[in-house]
LUMMAR-597437 format. One record per atom (N, C-alpha, C): y, z, x; atom name. Coordinates in nm, 3 decimals, padded with zeros to 5 digits. Layout:
+---------+---------+---------+------+
!       Y !       Z !       X ! atom !
+---------+---------+---------+------+
!       Y !       Z !       X !   CA !
...
+---------+---------+---------+------+
! end
This chain:
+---------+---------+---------+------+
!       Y !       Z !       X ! atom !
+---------+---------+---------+------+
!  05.686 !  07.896 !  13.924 !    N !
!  05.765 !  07.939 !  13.811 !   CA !
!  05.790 !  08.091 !  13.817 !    C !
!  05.671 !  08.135 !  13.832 !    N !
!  05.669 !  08.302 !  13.835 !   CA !
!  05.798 !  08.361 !  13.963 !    C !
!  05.823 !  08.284 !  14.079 !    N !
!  05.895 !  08.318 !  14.182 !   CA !
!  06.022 !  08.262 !  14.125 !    C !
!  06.049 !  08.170 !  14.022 !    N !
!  06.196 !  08.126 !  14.041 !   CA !
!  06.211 !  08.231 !  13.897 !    C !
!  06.154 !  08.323 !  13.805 !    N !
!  06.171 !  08.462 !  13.779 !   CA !
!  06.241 !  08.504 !  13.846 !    C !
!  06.164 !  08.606 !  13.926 !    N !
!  06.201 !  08.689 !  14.000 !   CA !
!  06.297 !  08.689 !  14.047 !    C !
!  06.309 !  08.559 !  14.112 !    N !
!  06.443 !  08.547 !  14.194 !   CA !
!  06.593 !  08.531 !  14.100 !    C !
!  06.563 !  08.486 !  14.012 !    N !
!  06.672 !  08.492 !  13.873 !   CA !
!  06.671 !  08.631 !  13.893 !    C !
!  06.585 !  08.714 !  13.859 !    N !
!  06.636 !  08.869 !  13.795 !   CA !
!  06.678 !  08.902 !  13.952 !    C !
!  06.656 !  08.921 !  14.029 !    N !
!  06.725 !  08.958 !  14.179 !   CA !
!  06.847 !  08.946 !  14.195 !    C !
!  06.923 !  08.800 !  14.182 !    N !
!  07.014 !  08.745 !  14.151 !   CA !
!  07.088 !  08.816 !  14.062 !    C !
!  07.053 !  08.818 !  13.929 !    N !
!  07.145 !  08.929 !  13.828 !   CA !
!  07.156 !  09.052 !  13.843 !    C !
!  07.093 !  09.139 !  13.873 !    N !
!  07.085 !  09.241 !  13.931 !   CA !
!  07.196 !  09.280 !  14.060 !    C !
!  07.122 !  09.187 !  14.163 !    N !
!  07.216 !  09.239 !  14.279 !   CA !
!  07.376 !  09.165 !  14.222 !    C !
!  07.428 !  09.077 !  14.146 !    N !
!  07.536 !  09.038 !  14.082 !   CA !
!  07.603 !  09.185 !  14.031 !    C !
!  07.488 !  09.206 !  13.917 !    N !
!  07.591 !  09.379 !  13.853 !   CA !
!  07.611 !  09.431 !  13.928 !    C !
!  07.511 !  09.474 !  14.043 !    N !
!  07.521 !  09.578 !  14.151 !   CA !
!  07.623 !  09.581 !  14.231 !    C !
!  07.655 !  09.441 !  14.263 !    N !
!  07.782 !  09.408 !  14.353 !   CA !
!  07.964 !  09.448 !  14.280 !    C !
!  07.897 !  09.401 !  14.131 !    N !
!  08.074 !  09.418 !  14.006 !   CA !
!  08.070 !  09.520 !  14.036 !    C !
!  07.969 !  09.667 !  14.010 !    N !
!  07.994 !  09.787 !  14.011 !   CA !
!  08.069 !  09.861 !  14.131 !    C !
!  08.057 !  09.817 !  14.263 !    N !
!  08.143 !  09.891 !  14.363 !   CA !
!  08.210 !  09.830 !  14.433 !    C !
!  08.282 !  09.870 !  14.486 !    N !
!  08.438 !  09.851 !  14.521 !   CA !
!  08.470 !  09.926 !  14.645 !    C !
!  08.554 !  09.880 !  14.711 !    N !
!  08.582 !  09.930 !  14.861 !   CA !
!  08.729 !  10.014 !  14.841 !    C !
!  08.781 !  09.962 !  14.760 !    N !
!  08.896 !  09.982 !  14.717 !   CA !
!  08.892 !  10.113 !  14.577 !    C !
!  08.990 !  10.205 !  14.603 !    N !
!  09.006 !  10.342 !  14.510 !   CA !
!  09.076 !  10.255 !  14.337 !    C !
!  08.982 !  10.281 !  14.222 !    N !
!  09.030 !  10.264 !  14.094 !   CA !
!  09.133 !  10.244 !  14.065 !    C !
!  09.191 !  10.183 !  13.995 !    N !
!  09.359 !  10.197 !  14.023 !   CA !
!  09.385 !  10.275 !  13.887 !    C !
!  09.300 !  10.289 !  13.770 !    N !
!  09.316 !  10.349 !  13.662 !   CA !
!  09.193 !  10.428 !  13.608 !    C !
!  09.228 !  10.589 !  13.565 !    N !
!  09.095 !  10.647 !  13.531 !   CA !
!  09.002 !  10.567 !  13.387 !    C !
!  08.882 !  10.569 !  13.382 !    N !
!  08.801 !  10.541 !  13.275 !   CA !
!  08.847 !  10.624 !  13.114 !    C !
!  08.906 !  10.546 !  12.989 !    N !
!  08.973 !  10.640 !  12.894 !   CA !
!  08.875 !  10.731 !  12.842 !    C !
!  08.910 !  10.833 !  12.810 !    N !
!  08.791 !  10.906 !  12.729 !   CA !
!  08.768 !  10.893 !  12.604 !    C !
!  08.670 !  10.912 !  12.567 !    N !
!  08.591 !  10.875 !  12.478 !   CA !
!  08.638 !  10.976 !  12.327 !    C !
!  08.601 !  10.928 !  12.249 !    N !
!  08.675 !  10.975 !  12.088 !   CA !
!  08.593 !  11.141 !  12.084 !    C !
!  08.502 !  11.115 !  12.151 !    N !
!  08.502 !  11.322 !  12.085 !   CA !
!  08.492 !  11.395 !  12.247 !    C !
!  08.501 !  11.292 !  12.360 !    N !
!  08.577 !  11.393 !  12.390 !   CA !
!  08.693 !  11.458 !  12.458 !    C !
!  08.750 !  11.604 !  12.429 !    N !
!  08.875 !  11.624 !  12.455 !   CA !
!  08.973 !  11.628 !  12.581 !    C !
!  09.071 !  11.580 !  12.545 !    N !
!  09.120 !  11.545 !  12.708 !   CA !
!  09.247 !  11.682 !  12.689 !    C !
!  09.253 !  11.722 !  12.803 !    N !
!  09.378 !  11.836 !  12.801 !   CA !
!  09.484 !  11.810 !  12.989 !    C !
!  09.524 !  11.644 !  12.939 !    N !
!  09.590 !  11.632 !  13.041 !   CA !
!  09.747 !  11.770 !  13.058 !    C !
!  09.712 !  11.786 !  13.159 !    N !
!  09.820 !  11.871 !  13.226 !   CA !
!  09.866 !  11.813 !  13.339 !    C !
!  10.041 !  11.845 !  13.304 !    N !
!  10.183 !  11.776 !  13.367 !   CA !
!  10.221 !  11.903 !  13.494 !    C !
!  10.151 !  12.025 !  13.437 !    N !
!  10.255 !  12.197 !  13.549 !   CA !
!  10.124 !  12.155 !  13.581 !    C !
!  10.179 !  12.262 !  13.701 !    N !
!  10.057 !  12.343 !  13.812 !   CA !
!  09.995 !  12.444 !  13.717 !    C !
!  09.883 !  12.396 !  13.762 !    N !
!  09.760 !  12.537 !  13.686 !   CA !
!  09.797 !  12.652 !  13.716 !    C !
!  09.875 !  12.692 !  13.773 !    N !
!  09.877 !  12.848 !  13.797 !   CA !
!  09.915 !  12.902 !  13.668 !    C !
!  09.879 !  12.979 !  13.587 !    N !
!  09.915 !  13.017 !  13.476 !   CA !
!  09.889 !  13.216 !  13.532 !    C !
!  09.925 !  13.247 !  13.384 !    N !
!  09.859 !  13.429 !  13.402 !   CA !
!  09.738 !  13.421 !  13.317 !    C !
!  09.675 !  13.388 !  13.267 !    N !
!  09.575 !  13.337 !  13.190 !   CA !
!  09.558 !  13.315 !  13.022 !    C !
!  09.678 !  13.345 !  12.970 !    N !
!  09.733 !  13.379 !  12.857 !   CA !
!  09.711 !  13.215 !  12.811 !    C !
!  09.653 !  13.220 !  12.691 !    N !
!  09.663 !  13.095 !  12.582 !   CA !
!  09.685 !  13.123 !  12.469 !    C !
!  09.761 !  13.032 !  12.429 !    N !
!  09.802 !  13.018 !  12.261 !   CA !
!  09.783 !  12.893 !  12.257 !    C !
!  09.765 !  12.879 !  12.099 !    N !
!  09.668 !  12.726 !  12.039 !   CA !
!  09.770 !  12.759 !  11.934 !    C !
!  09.814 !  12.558 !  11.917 !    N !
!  09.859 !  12.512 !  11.852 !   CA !
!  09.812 !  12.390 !  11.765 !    C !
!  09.758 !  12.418 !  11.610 !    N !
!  09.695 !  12.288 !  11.587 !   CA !
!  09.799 !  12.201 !  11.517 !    C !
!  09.760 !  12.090 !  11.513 !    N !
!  09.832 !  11.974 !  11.505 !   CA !
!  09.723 !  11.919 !  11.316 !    C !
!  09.804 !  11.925 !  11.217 !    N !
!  09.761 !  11.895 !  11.096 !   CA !
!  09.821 !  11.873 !  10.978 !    C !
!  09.809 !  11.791 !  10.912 !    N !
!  09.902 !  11.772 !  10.808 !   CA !
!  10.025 !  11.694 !  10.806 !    C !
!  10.015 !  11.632 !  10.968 !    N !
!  10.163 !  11.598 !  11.014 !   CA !
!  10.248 !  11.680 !  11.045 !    C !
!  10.180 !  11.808 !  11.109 !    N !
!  10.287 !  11.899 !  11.111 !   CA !
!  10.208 !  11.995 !  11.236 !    C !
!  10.281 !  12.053 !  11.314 !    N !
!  10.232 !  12.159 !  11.393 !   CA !
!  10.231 !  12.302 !  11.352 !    C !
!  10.121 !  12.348 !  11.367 !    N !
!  10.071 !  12.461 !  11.328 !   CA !
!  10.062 !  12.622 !  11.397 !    C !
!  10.150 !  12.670 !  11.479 !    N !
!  10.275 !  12.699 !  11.408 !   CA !
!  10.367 !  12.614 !  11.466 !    C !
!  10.506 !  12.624 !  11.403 !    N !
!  10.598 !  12.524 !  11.456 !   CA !
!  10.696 !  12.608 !  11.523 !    C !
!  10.661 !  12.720 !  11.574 !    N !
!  10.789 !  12.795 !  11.633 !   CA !
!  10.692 !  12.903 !  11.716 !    C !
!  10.683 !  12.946 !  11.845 !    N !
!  10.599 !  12.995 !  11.941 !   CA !
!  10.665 !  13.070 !  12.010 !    C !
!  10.634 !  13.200 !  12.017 !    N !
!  10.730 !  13.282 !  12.140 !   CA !
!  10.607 !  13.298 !  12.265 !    C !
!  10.603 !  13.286 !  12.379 !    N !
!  10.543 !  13.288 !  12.497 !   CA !
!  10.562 !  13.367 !  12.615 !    C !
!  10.496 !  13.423 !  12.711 !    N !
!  10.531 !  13.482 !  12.847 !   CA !
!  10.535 !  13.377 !  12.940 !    C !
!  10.602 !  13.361 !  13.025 !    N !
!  10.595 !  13.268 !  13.129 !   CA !
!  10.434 !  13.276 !  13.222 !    C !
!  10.405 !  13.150 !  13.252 !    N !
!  10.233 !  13.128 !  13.284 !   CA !
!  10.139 !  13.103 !  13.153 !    C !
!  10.217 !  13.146 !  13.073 !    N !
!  10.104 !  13.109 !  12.928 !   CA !
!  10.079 !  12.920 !  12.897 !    C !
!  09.977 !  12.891 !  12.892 !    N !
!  09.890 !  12.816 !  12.861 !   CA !
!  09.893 !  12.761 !  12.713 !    C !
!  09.981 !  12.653 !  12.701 !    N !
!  10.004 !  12.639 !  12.560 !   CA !
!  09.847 !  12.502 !  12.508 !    C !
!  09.797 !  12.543 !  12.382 !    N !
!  09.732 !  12.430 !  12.381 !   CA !
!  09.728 !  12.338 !  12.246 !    C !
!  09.724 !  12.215 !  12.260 !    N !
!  09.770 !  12.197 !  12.106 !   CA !
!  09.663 !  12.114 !  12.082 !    C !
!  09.594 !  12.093 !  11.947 !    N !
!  09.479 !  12.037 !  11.910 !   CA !
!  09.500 !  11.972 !  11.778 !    C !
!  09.428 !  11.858 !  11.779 !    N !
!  09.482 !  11.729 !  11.643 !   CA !
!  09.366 !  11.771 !  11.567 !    C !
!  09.381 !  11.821 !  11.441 !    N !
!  09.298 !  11.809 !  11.346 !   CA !
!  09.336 !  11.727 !  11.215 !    C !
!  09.434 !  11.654 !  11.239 !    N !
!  09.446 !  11.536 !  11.167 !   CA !
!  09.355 !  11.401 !  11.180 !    C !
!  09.343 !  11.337 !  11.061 !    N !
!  09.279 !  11.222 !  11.107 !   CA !
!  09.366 !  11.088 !  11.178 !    C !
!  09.480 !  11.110 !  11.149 !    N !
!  09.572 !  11.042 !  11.257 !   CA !
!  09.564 !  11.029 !  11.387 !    C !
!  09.637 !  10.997 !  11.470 !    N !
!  09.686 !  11.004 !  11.621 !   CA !
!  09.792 !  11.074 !  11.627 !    C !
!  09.815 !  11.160 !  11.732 !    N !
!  09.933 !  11.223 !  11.716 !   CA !
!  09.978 !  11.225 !  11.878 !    C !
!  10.093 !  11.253 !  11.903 !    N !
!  10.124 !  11.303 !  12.084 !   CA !
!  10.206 !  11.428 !  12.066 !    C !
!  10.203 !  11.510 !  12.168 !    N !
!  10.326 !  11.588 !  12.161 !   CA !
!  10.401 !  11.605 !  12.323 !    C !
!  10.507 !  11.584 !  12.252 !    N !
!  10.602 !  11.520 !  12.382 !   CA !
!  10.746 !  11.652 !  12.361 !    C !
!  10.802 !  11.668 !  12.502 !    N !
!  10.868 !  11.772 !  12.538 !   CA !
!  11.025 !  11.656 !  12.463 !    C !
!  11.146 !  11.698 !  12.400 !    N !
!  11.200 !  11.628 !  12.412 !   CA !
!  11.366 !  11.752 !  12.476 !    C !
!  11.382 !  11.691 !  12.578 !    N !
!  11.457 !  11.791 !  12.676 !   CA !
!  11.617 !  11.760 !  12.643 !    C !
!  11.694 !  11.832 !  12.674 !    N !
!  11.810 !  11.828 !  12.664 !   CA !
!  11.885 !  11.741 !  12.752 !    C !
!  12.014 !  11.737 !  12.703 !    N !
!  12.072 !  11.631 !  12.873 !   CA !
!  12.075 !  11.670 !  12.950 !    C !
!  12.031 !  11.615 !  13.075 !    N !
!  12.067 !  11.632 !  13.235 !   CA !
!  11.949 !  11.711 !  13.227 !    C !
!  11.793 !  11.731 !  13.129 !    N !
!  11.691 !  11.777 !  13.174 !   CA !
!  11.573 !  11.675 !  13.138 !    C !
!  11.476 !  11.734 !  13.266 !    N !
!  11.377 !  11.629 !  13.283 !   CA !
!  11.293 !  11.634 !  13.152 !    C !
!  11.200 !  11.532 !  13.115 !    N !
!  11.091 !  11.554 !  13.009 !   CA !
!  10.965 !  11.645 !  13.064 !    C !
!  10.903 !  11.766 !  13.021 !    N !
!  10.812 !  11.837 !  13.120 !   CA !
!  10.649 !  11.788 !  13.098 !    C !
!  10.652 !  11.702 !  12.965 !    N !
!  10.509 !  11.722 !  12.916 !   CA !
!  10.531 !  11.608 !  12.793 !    C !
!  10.433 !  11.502 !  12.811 !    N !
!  10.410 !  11.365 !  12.750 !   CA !
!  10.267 !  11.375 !  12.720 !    C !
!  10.170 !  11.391 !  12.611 !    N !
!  10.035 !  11.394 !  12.611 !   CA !
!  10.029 !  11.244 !  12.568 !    C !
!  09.875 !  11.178 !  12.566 !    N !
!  09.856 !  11.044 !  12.555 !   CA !
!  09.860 !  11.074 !  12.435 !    C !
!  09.804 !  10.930 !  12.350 !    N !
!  09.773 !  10.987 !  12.187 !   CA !
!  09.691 !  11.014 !  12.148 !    C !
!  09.630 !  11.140 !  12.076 !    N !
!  09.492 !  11.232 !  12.057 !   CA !
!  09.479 !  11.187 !  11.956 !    C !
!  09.309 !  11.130 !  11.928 !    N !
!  09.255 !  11.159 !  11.844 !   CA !
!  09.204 !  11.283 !  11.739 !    C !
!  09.163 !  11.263 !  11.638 !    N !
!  09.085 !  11.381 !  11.588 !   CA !
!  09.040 !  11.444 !  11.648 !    C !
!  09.063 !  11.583 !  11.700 !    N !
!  08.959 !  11.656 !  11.792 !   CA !
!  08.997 !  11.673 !  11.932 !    C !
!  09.067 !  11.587 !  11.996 !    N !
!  09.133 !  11.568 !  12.105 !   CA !
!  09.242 !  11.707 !  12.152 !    C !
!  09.235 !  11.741 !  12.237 !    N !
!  09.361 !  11.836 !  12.301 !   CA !
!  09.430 !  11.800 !  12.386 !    C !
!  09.551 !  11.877 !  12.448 !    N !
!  09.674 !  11.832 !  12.531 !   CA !
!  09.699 !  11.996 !  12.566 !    C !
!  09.726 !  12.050 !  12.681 !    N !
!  09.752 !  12.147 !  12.690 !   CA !
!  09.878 !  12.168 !  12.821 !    C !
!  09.948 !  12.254 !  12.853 !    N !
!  10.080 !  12.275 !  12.880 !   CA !
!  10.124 !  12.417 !  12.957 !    C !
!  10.111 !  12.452 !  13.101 !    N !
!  10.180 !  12.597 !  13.150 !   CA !
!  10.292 !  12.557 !  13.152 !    C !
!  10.331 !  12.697 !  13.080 !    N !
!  10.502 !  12.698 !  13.119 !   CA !
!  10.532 !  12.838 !  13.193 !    C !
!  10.636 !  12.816 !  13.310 !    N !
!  10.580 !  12.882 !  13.456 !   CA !
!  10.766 !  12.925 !  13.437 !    C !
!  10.856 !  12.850 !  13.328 !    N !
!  11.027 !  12.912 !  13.334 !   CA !
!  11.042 !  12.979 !  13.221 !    C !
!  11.152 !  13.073 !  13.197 !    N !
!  11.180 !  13.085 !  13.054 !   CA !
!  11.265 !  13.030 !  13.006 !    C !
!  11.296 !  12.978 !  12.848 !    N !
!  11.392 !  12.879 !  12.834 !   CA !
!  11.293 !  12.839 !  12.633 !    C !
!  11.336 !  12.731 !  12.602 !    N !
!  11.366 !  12.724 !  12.499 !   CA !
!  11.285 !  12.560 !  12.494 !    C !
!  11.196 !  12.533 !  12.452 !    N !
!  11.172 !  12.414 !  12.463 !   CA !
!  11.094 !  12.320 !  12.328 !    C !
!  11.209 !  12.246 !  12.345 !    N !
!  11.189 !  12.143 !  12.197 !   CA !
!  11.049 !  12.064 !  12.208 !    C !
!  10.995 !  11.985 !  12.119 !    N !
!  10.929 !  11.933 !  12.157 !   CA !
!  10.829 !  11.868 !  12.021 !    C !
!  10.769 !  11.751 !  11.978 !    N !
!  10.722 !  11.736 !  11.845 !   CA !
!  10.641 !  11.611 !  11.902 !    C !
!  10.603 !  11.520 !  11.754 !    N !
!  10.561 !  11.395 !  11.786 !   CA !
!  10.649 !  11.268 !  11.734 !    C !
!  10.711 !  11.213 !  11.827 !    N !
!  10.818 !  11.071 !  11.796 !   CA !
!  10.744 !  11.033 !  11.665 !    C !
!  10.643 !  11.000 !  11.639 !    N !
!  10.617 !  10.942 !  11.544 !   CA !
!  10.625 !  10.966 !  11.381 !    C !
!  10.615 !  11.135 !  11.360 !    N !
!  10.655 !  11.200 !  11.285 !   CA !
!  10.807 !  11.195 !  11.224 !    C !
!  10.888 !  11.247 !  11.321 !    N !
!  11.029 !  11.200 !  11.255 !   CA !
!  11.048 !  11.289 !  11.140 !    C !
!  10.989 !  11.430 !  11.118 !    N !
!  11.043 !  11.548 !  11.066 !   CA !
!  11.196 !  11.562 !  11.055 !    C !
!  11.260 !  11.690 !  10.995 !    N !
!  11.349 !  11.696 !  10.981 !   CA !
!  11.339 !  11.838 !  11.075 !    C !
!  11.226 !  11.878 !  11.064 !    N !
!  11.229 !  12.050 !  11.178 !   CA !
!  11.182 !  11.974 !  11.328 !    C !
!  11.213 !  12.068 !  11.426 !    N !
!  11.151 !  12.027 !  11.561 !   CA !
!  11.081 !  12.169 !  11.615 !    C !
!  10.915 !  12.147 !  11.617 !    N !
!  10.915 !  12.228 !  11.657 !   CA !
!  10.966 !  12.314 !  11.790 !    C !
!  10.911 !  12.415 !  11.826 !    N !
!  10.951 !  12.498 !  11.951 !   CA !
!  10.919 !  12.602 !  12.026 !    C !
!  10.880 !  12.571 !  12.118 !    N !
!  10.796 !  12.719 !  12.246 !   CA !
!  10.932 !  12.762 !  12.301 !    C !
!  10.921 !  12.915 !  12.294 !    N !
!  11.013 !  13.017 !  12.361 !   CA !
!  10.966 !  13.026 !  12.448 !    C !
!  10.980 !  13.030 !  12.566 !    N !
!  10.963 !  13.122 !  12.650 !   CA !
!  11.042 !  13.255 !  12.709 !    C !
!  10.978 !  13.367 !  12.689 !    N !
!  11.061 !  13.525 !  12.780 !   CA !
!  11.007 !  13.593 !  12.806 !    C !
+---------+---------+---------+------+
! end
């Protein structure tokens, strides 16, 4: 009895052991977890080291109008208890630069902008009547 134990837990064991690895590369990262913050970035890190923070509250972005140097490091943070995203929304015949997932409370999304130019950008879900906006010059 004592051996057909053992050999049960051996069995389950080397079972998990086996689910857990893979020969083959993830095909999707593990989501992160509610506190903590993700700051997916779309540019190349090269920035000048310059950050500005943008919080996200009230349903509204905080500030809603940003003047910037090119390389600055935009970062935006949900202190709503909502979900929020903030998404680039580009003009015609321009690409979208920056799609964040949807942040929780607490969650960040952050953004170099490496051109100068004028860039719209809010959360679809909101549906404001203002849009906010990062300058860049």
């Amino acid at each position: 009895m004592r051996a057909y134990v053992i050999l049960l837990i051996i069995l389950v064991f080397g079972a998990l052991i086996a689910g857990c690895t893979s020969s083959q590369p993830a095909l999707q990262a593990p989501a992160p977890s509610a506190q903590q913050s993700i700051a997916k970035q779309t540019a190349a890190p090269s920035s000048s080291g310059a950050i500005t923070k943008v919080i996200i509250k009230q349903r509204a972005f905080d500030p809603d109008i940003i003047t910037i140097s090119p390389g600055t490091t935009v970062i935006w943070t949900n202190e709503d208890p909502m979900m929020h995203r903030v998404v680039h929304f580009p003009g015609p015949n321009s690409p979208e630069l920056f799609h964040s997932d949807p942040l929780s409370a607490g969650q960040s999304f952050s953004y170099t902008f490496q051109n100068s130019g004028s860039y719209n950008y809010g959360d679809p879900q909101l549906g404001s009547g203002r849009t906010p906006k990062v300058v860049v010059s």
